[in-house]
mmCIF file of the C-alpha atoms, coordinates in Angstrom:
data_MODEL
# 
_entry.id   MODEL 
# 
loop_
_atom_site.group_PDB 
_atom_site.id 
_atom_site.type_symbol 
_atom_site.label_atom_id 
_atom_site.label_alt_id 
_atom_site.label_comp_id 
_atom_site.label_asym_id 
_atom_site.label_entity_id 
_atom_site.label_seq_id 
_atom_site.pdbx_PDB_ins_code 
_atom_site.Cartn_x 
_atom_site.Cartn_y 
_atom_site.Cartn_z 
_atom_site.occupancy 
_atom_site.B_iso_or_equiv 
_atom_site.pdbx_formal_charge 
_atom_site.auth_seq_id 
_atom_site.auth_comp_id 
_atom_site.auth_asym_id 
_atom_site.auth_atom_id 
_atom_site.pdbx_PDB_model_num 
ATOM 1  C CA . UNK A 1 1  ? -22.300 43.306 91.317 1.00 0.00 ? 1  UNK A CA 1 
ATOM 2  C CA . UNK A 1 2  ? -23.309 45.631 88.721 1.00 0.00 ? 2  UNK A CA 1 
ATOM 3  C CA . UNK A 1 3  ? -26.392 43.067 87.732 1.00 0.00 ? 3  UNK A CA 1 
ATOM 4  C CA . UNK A 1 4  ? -27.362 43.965 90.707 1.00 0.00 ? 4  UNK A CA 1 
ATOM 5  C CA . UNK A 1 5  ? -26.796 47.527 90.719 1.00 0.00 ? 5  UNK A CA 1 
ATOM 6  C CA . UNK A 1 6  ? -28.977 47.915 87.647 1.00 0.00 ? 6  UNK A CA 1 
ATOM 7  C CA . UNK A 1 7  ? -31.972 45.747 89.293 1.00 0.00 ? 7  UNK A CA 1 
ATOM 8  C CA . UNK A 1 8  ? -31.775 48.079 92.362 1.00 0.00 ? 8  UNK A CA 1 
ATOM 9  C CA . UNK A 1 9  ? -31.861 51.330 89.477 1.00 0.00 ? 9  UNK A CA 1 
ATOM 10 C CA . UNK A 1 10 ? -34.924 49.788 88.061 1.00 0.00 ? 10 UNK A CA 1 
ATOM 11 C CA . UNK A 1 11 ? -36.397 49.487 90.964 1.00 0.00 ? 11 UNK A CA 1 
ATOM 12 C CA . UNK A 1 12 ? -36.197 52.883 92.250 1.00 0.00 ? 12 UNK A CA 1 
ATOM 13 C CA . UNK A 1 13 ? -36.545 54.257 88.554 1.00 0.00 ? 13 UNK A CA 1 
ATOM 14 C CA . UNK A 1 14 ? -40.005 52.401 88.888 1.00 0.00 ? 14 UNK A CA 1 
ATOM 15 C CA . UNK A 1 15 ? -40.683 53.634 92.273 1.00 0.00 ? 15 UNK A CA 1 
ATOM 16 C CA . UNK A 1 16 ? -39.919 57.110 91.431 1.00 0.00 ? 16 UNK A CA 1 
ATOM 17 C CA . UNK A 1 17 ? -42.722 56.816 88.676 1.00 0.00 ? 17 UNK A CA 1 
ATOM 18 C CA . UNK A 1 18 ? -45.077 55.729 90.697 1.00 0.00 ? 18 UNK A CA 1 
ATOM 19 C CA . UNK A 1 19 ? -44.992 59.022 92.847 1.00 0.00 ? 19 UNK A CA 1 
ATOM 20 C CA . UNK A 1 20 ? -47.406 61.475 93.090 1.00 0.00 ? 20 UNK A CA 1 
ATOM 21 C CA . UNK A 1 21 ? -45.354 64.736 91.835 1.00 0.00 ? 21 UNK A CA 1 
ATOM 22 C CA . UNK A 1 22 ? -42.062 65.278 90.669 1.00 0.00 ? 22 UNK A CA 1 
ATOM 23 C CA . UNK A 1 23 ? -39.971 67.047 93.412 1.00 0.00 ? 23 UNK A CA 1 
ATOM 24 C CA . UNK A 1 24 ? -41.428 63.314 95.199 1.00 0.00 ? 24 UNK A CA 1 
ATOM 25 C CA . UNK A 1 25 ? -39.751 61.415 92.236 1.00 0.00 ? 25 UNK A CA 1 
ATOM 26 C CA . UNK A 1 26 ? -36.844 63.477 92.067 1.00 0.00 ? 26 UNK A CA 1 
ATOM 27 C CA . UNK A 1 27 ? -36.234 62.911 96.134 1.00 0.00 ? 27 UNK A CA 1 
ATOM 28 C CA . UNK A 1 28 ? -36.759 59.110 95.539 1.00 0.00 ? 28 UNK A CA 1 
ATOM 29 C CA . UNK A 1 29 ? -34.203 59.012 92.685 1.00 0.00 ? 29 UNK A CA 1 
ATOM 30 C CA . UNK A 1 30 ? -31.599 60.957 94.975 1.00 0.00 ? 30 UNK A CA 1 
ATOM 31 C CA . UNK A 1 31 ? -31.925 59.323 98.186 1.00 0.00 ? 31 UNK A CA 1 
ATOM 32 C CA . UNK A 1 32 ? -33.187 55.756 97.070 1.00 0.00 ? 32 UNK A CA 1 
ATOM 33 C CA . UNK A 1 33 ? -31.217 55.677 93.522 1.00 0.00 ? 33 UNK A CA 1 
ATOM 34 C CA . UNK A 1 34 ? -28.083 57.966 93.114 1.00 0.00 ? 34 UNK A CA 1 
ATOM 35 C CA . UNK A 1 35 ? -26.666 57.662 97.047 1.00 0.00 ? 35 UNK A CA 1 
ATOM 36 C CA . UNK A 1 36 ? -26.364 54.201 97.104 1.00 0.00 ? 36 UNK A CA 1 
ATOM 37 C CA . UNK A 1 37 ? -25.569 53.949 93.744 1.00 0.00 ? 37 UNK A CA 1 
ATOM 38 C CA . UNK A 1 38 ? -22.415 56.122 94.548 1.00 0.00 ? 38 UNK A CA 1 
ATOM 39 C CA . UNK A 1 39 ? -21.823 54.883 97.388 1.00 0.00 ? 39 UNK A CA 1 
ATOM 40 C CA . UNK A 1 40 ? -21.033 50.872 96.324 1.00 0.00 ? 40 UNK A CA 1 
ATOM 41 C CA . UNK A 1 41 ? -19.224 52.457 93.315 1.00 0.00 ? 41 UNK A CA 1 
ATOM 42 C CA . UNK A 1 42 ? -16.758 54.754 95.582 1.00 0.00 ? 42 UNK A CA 1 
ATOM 43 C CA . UNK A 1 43 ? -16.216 51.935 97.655 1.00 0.00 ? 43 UNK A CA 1 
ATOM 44 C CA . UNK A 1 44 ? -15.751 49.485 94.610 1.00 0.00 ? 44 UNK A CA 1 
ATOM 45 C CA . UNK A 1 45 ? -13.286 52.020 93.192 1.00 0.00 ? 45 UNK A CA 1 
ATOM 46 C CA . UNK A 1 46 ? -11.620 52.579 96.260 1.00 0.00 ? 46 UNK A CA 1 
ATOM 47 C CA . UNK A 1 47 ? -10.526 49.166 96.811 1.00 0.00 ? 47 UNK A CA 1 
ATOM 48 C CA . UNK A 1 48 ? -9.212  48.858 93.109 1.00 0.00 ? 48 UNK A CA 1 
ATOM 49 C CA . UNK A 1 49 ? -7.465  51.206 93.297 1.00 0.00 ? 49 UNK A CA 1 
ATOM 50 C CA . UNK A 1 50 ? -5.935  50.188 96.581 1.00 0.00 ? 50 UNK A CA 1 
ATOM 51 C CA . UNK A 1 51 ? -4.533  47.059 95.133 1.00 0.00 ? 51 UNK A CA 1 
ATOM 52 C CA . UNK A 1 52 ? -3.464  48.952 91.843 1.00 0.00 ? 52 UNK A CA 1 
ATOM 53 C CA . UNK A 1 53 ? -1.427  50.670 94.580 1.00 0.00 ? 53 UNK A CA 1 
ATOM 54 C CA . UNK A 1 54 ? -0.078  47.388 95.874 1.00 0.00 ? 54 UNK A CA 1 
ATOM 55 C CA . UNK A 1 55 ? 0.465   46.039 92.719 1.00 0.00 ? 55 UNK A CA 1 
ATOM 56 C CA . UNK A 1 56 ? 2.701   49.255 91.806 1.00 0.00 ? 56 UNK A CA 1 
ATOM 57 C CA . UNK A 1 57 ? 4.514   49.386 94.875 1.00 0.00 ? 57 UNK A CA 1 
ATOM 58 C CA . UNK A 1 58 ? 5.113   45.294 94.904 1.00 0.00 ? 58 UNK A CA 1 
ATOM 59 C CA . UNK A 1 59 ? 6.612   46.004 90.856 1.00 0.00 ? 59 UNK A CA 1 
ATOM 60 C CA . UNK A 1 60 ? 8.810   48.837 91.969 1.00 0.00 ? 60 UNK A CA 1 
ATOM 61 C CA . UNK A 1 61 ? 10.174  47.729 95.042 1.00 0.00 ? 61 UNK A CA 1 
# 
């Protein structure tokens, strides 16, 4: 996954440079680059800690 997630950051770090102006690049990094890139990392996170959770709850019970 995070092979991956560092292609798809060099991707849009390389598309961003490519732009015309910076308030383009900057948009490009945002929307293209940091959203995503939160995004599969909240979700990866959230599911972790879901079965840390489990795991806790399965130990104390």
């Amino acid at each position: 996954m995070y092979l991956v997630l560092i292609g798809w950051l060099y991707f849009v770090l390389m598309l961003a440079v490519g732009q015309n102006s910076l308030p383009q690049s900057l948009l490009v990094v945002l929307l293209l680059g940091f959203l995503p890139t939160w995004l599969v990392v909240w979700i990866a996170g959230r599911k972790r800690r879901q079965r840390l959770r489990d795991a806790q709850e399965r130990d104390g019970a």
